[in-house]
C-alpha positions in Angstrom: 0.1 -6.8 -2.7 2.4 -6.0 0.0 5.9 -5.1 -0.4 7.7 -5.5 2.7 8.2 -9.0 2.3 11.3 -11.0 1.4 9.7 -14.0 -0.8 11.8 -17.0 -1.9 10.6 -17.2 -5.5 7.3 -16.0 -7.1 4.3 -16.7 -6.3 2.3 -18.3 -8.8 -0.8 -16.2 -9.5 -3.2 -19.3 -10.0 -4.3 -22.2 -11.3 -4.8 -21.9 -15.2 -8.6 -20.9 -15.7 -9.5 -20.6 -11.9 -9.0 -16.7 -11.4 -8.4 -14.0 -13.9 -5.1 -13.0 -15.2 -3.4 -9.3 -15.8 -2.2 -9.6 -19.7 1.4 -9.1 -20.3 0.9 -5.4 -22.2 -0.7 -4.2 -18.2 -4.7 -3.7 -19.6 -7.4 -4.9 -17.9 -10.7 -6.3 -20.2 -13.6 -4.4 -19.9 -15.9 -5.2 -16.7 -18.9 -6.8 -17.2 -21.8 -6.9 -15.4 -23.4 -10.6 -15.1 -27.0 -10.3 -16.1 -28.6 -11.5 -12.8 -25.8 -9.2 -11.0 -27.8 -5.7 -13.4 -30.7 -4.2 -11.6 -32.1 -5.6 -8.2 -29.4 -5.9 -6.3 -29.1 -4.2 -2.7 -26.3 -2.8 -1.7 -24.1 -0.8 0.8 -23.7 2.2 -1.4 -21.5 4.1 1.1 -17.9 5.7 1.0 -15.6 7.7 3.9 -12.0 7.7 5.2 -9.3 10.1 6.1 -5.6 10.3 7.0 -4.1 12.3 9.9 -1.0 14.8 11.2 1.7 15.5 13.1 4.6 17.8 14.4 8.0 18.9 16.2 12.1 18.2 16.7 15.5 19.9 16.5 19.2 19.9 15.6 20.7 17.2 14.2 23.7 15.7 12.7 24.3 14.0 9.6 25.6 10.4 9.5 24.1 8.7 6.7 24.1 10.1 2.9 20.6 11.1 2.1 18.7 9.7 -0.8 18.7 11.1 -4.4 17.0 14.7 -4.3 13.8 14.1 -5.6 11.3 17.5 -7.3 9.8 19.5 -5.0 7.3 22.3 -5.7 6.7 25.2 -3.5 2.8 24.6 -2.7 2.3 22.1 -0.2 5.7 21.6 0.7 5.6 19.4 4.0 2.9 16.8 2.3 5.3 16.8 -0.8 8.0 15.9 1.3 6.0 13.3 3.2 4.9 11.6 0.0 9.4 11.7 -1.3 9.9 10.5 2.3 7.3 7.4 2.1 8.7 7.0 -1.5 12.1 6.7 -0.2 11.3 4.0 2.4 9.4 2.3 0.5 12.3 1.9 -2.3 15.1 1.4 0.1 17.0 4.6 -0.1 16.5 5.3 3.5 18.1 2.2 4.8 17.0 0.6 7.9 19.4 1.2 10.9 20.9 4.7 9.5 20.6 8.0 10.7 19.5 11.0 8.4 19.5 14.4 9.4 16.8 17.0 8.3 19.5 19.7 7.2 20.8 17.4 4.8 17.9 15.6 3.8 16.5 19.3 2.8 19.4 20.4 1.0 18.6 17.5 -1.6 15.0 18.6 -1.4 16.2 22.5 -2.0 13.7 23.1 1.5 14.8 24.4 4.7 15.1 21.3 7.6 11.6 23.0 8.6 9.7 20.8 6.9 11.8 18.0 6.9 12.1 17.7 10.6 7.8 17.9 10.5 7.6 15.1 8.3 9.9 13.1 9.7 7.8 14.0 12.9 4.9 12.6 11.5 7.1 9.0 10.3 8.1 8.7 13.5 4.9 8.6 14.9 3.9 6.4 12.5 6.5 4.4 13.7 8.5 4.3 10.1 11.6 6.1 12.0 12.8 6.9 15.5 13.9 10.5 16.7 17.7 10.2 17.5 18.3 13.4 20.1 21.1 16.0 18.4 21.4 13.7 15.4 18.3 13.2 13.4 16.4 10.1 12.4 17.4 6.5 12.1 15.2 4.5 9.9 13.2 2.0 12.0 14.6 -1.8 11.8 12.0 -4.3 11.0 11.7 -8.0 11.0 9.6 -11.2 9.3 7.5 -11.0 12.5 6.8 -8.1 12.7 5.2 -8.4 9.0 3.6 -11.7 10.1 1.8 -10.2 13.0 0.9 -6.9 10.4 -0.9 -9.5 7.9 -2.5 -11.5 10.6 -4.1 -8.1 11.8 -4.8 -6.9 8.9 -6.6 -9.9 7.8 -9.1 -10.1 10.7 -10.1 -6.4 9.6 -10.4 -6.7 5.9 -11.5 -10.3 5.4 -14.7 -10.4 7.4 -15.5 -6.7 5.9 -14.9 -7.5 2.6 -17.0 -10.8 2.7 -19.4 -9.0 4.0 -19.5 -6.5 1.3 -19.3 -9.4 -1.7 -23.0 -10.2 -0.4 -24.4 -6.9 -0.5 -22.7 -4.6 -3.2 -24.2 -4.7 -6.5 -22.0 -5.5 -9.7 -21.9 -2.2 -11.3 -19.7 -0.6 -7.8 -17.4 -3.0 -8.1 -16.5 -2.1 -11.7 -16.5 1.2 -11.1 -12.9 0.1 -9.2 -11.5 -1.3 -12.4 -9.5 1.6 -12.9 -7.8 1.4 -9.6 -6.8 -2.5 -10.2 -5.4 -1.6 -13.6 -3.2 1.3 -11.8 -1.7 -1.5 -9.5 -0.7 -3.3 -12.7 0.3 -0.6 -14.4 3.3 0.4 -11.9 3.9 -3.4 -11.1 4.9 -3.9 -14.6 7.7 -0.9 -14.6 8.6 -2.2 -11.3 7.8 1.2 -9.2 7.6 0.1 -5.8 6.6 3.6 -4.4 4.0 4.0 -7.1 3.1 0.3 -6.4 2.6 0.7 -2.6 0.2 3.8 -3.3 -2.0 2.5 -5.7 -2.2 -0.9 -4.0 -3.1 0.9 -1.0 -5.6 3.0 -2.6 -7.6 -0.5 -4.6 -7.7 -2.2 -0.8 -9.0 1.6 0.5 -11.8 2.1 -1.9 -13.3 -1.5 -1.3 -13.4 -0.8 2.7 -15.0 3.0 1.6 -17.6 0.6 0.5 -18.7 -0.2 4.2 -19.3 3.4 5.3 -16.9 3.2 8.3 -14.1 5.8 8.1 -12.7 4.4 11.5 -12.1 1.1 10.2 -10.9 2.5 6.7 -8.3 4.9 8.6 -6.8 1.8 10.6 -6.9 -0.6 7.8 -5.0 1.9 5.8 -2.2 2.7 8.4 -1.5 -1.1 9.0 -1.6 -1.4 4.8 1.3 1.6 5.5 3.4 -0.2 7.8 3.3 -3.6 5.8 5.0 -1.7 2.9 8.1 -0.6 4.5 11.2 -3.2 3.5 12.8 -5.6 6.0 15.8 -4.8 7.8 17.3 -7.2 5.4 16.2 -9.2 2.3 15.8 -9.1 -1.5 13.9 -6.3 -2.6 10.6 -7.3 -4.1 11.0 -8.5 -7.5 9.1 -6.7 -10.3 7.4 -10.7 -10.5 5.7 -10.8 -7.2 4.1 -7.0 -7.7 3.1 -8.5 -10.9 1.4 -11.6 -9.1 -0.1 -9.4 -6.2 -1.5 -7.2 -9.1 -3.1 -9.8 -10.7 -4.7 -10.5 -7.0 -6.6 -7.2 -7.3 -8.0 -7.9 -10.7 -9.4 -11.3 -10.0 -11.0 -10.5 -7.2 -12.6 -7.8 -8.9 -14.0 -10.3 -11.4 -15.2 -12.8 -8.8 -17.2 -10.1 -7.3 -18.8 -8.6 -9.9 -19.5 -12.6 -11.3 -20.6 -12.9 -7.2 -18.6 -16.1 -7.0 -18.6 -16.1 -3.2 -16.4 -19.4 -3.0 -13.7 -18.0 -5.2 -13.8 -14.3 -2.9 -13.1 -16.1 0.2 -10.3 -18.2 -1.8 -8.6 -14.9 -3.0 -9.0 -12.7 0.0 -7.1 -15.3 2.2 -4.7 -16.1 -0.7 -3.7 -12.3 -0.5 -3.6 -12.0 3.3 -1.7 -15.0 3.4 0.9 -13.8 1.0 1.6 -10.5 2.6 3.7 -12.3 5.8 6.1 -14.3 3.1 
């Protein structure tokens, strides 16, 4: 589930028969609907959330080498380059503790240091990198607290919520997220961290859509952000522990759609707990 966090050894996913289990080829089985779960049910049939902006900055000076250029096309160009810039953290090619200027940065993106300079604006309110004055950017240095305190956070948001919704959303909305917990497994098994950290982030968004508060969903998701970034220092996550947090979003899936209560709260903690290792 989360990234930023340097694990000694894999988690183990879970006791043989007590949760489902991603298959090795990535697919999901088919969701089924319990029979007592079809019909009746109520449920809060809701959905919202939204992200935000940000702006401004000037000259700098280069004292880091950039990351690889990544594709940029011409529509949309400061949100493309906010998505490469995210991407970029996330995989470790902006390196904690160095300083990146916008001119360069935007000569690998074939951009001007226009936009850039906005996106790194909008990082560094977000708290991913700090403004250097005449320089540029240095990449925000982060620590095991730091993720500890994230998690602990982040659980008293989500759990309650999401308990809360196990009780009141029928079976069929909670297939309809199947797609969304097969996407997770589909980038853990290539090992894509950046493509990882989105769709993770987008499973753990639509279930909090679910309770109708945007407010709640906008915070939840910028802590889920900051969680992702790496560690000032540490392994980077291993191909086997996206796998394991994959197989997180899958299970729960099936417990509430089976409305197994007892194993929700189990799996819900499980994955809160595991984000501060």
């Amino acid at each position: 589930m989360e990234q930023g966090s340097a694990r000694e050894g894999v988690r183990p996913a879970y006791a043989p028969g007590a949760f489902s289990r991603a298959p090795a080829d990535g697919r999901m089985p088919e969701c089924r609907v319990p029979e007592q779960a079809r019909g009746g049910q109520a449920g809060a049939e809701r959905t919202g959330g939204r992200p935000a902006d940000g702006e401004q900055a000037r000259g700098e000076h280069t004292h880091s080498e950039p990351p690889a250029s990544r594709a940029v096309q011409r529509h949309s160009v400061r949100g493309q380059i906010l998505d490469a810039l995210r991407a970029a953290l996330v995989d470790g090619e902006l390196v904690p503790g160095q300083v990146y200027s916008a001119p360069a940065l935007g000569a690998r993106f074939g951009v001007s240091a226009t936009p850039v300079r906005e996106a790194m604006q909008r990082l560094a309110v977000e708290g991913a990198v700090e403004v250097v004055p005449n320089r540029g950017f240095r990449v925000s240095e982060r620590g095991p607290r730091e993720l500890a305190e994230l998690a602990e956070v982040r659980a008293l948001i989500e759990v309650p919520v999401m308990m809360g919704l196990a009780r009141t959303v029928p079976a069929h909305r909670w297939c309809g997220l199947r797609p969304l917990a097969e996407a997770t497994v589909t980038a853990a098994a290539v090992g894509d961290r950046a493509a990882y950290a989105e769709s993770d982030r987008a499973f753990h968004r639509a279930v909090l859509m679910l309770s109708g508060n945007e407010q709640l969903v906008a915070v939840a998701d910028e802590l889920h952000r900051r969680s992702q970034w790496p560690l000032v220092s540490g392994p980077a996550t291993r191909r086997a522990d996206l796998l394991a947090d994959a197989s997180e979003h899958t299970a729960l899936l099936d417990a509430l759609v089976s409305q197994d209560l007892a194993v929700v709260q189990a799996l819900v903690r499980e994955h809160f707990a595991g984000a501060d290792r």
